[in-house]
Structure formats: structure tokens, C-alpha cells
N, C-alpha and C positions, 0 to 999 in steps of 0.2 A: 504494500500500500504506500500510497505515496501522501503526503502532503506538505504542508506548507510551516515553515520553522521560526519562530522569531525569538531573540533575543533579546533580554529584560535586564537592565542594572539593577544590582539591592545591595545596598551600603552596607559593608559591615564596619558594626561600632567599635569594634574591636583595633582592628588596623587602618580603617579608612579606605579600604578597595574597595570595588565592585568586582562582585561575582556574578558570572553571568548563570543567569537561569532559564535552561530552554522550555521555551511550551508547546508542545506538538498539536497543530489546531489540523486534524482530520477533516478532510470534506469529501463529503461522500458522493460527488458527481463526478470527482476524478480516481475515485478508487477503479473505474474500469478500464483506464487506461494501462497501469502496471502493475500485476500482483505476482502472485507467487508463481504462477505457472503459463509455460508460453508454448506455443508447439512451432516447429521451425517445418516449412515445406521447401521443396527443391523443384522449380515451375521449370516447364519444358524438358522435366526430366521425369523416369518412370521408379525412381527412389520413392518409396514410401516417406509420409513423413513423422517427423523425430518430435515427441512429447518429453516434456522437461518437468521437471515441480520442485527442485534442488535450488539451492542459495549461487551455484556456481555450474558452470559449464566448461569443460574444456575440450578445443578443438585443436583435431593433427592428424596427422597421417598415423605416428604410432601408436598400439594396439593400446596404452593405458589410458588412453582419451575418451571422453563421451561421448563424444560424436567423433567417428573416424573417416577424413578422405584420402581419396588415393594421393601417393605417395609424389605422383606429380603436381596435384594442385596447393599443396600443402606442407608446411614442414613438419617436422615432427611435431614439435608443440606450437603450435602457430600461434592460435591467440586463446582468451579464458572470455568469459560472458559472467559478471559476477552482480548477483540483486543487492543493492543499500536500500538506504533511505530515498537518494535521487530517483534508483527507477534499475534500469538493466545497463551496466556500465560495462564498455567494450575495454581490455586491452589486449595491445599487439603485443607477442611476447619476442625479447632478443633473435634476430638471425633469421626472423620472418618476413616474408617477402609481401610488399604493400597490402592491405586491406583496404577493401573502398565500400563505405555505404551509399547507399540513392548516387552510386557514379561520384562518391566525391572521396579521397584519397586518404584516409587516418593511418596516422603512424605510430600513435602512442595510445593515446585513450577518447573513446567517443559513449554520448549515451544515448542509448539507443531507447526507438522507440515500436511498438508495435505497429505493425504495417512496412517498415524499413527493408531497404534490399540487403543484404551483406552479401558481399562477392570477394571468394579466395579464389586466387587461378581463377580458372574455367567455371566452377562452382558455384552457382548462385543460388542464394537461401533466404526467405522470406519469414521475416518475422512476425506470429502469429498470435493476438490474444488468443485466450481458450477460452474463452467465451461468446457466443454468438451475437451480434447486434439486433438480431430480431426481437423484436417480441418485448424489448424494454423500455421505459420510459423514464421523462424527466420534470423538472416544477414545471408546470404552467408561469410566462411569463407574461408582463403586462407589457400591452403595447407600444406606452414611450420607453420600455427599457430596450425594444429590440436594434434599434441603433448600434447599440453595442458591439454586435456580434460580427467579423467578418473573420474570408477565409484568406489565410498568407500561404503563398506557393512557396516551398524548404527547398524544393527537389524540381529538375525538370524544365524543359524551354520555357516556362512561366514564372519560375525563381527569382525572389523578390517582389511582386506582385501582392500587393493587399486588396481583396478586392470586399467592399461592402455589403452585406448579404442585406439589408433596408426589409423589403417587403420579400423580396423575389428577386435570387438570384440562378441565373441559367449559362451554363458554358459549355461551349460547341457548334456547330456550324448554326442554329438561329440563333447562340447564346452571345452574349459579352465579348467574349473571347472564347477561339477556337481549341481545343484538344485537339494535337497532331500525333498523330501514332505509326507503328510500321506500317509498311505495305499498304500505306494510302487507306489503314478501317478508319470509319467515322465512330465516335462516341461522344453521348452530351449528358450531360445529370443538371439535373435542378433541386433546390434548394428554397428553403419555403417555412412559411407558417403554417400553422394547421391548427385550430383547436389551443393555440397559445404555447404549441412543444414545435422544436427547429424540427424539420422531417429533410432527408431526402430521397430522391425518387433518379433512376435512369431507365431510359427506354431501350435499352439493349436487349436482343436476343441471349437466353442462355448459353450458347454456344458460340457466344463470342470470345474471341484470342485474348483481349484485353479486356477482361470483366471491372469493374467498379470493386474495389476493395475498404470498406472500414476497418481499421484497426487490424490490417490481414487477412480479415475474413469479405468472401463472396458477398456482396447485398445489391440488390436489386432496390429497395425501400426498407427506411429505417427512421427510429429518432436518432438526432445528433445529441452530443453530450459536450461540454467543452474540453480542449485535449484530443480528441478524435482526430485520426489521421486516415484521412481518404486518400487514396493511391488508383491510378488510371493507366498503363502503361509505364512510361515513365513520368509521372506527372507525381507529388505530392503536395495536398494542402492539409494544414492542418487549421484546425474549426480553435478561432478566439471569441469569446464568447462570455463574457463576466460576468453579465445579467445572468448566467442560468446558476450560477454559484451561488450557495445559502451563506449566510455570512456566517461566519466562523464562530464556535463560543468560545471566550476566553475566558479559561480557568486560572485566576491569580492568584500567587501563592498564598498560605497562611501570613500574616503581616509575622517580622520580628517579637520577639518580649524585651519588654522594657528591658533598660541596662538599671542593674544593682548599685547600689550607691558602692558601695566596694567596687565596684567597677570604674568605678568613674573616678573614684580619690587616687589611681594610682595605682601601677605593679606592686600583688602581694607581697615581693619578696623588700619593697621598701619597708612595706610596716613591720615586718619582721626586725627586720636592722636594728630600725629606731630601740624597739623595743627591748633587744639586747644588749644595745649600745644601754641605755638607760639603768636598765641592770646593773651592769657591770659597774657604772657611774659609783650607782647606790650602794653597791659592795665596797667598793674602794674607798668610799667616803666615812661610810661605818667604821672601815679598818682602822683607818687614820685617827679616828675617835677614841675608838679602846684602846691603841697605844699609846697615844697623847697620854690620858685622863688612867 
């Protein structure tokens, strides 16, 4: 699960620092974008595909790997796929030969999200929630908050692109802007209000080569969620969207307890001193008395 982290100053009376105190604010529109478990497919290829639910992944050619490719497209220990807090975090391990996700080139560490291409060699792997998008749902939004929401192109001849989803948004040959794909296929998806939940819809045939992907998976229509990463070909957009987000509860810690007035007069180990130091005064002064007298 993923969310969102903030840091909190609280004075301590003691030395005068601040200690940082984290508060992990959960929001549950984005827990479907990264959780525990992902399934990786290999498109264009007749490989089965690979279910995961483990904290780490390691990929390579040799046999102690979790996922093993052949010995050409991979080195031994090529790279690890390892779950934090962020989400599914790439690295490329020493003496491994480039990794590229959505066609773009990591050397060290990238974080990856579901729907993403990851390409070793020859080898390309699609990363999958295990979760379907059918069939779920999100709040009902009011209508001056829909403003908010548009879709940013990550990946793909549209990269960089923010486009406004307002009422109704459409892309491909009658849309805004066109989807170019191989071999000259058309495809177009629309995006939309419905009922007050972001949906989207494409009119493709099911045996189409470049199917509509949410989050890695197949959809024809769905709700969108914010985080959602739609993938076309080579095309990714992923859905910003802040209005559909509940606002966060903040749990603030218990306050301090009061500081002790011994706390405040002073290191114990002064009043000790004094105290001794006094003593000993008192002794010394007695002495001097009874030999006197």
C-alpha cells in the first residue's frame, strides 16, 4: 500500500531539538494502484505469465533467480524489483546490460508502476496489477471539483502533454489528438463523467493488437481512480485527478507532559554537589570546634 508521508516537528524540553514524527495518512483511492502482489506478462510472446506476492523479485539468466531469462537476454543477476513504502522500486544490479522502461533507459534505480513496459534484451515484460478494473468504483464527485482532473502523457509520441479531461475528453482520429500505433491500427478511448465517477470507454474490437490497458490489465470500460495508468501501444497516460481523493485524517500525536520542576532547576547531578559540598563544609567546621574549645 502506498501512501502519503508527512513530517511533524515536536520540541523536546529536554535538549531543545526536534524530533521528527512521521504520520502515515492512508488513502484509500490509491491503495489500487501498488500492493503486495503484481503478475508480470510477456506480450507477443507464448510464455505464460509470472504471479509474484513476495517483498522482492529477482531477475537473470541464472537458475537462483525468480524469474529466469535466457542467458542471452540477461545476465546473470540482472536486476531485483523490490516493494517499500514508495511502491515497486527497480534496480539494475552491477555488470548488467541497460534496462529500459516505457523505451526510456535506467541505469540504477527507477519506480515502477503498474501498466509499465520493462524491456531486458529482447524480453519485454509488462507490469501487471492483480487486480481487475472492472466492476469497481469511486466517491461521487461534485461538479465544480471536476476541473481538476487531467490526463499527463509519461511514455510515448504524446510525452509531456497534459491534457484537461473538463467534461469530455476523447483521443484518436475524431478525438483531440490522435493515437498512432504500428502498422497504420486506429484506436481512440474517451473519457467522461457519468453518474459523478471519471469512467472510461474504447471502441475497439476485442481482437485488437493494441488493446486499451488500465493498470496492465485489458478494459474495454471502467471507472478511473486517481494514479491509474492507461497504456495504448506505446502510449502512457496516467489519470491526475485530486478531487477524487478523501482528504486525509490526521492523527496527532499525544501532546508532551508537563516538565517537572526538577526538570527545569537544573542537571540532577548539580544538586547532588551542592549538597555534598555543604556536608562536608558542616563536618569541617564542627571539627575545628571541638579542637578549638
Amino acid at each position: 500500500m502506498l501512501g502519503m508521508v508527512w513530517l511533524v516537528g515536536v520540541a523536546d524540553h529536554h535538549k531543545g531539538l526536534y524530533l521528527p514524527i512521521v504520520l502515515t495518512l492512508l488513502i484509500e483511492s490509491r491503495r489500487h494502484a501498488v500492493g503486495q502482489f503484481m503478475r508480470i506478462e510477456f506480450p507477443q510472446s507464448t510464455r505464460a505469465g509470472f504471479p509474484w506476492s513476495r517483498a522482492l523479485l529477482r531477475i537473470g539468466s541464472e537458475p537462483d533467480n525468480d524469474l529466469i531469462l535466457a542467458a542471452g537476454q540477461a545476465a546473470p543477476h540482472h536486476l531485483r524489483i523490490r516493494l517499500d513504502r514508495r511502491g515497486w522500486v527497480l534496480e539494475v544490479l552491477p555488470d548488467a546490460t541497460r534496462v529500459y522502461v516505457n523505451a526510456r533507459p535506467v541505469r540504477e534505480h527507477a519506480i515502477l508502476r503498474p501498466g509499465d513496459m520493462l524491456s531486458v534484451g529482447d524480453c519485454r515484460m509488462l507490469l501487471c496489477a492483480d487486480d481487475t478494473p472492472e466492476g469497481r468504483s469511486s466517491p461521487t464527485v461534485p461538479e465544480q471539483d471536476r476541473c481538476t482532473v487531467a490526463l499527463r502523457a509519461v511514455a510515448g509520441p504524446l510525452s509531456g502533454h497534459v491534457l484537461s479531461v473538463a467534461d469530455h475528453l476523447e483521443l484518436g482520429p475524431q478525438g483531440r489528438l490522435p493515437l498512432d500505433l504500428p502498422q497504420g491500427e486506429m484506436a481512440s478511448l474517451a473519457i467522461f463523467w457519468r453518474d459523478g465517477q471519471l469512467r472510461l470507454e474504447t471502441g475497439q474490437a476485442d481482437e485488437s493488437r493494441y488493446p486499451v490497458r488500465v493498470n496492465g490489465v485489458i478494459a474495454q470500460q471502467t471507472v478511473l481512480l486517481p494514479g491509474d495508468q492507461i497504456g495504448i501501444g506505446m502510449h502512457r497516460f496516467l489519470v491526475d485527478a485530486p478531487g477524487l481523493e478523501p482528504e486525509p485524517e490526521i492523527v496527532m500525536p499525544a501532546p508532551a507532559p508537563a516538565p517537572l520542576p526538577e526538570d527545569t532547576a537544573g542537571p540532577r547531578g548539580e544538586v547532588w554537589w551542592l549538597i555534598v559540598t555543604a556536608a562536608v563544609l558542616a563536618l569541617g567546621i564542627a571539627l575545628l570546634l571541638f579542637v578549638h574549645f
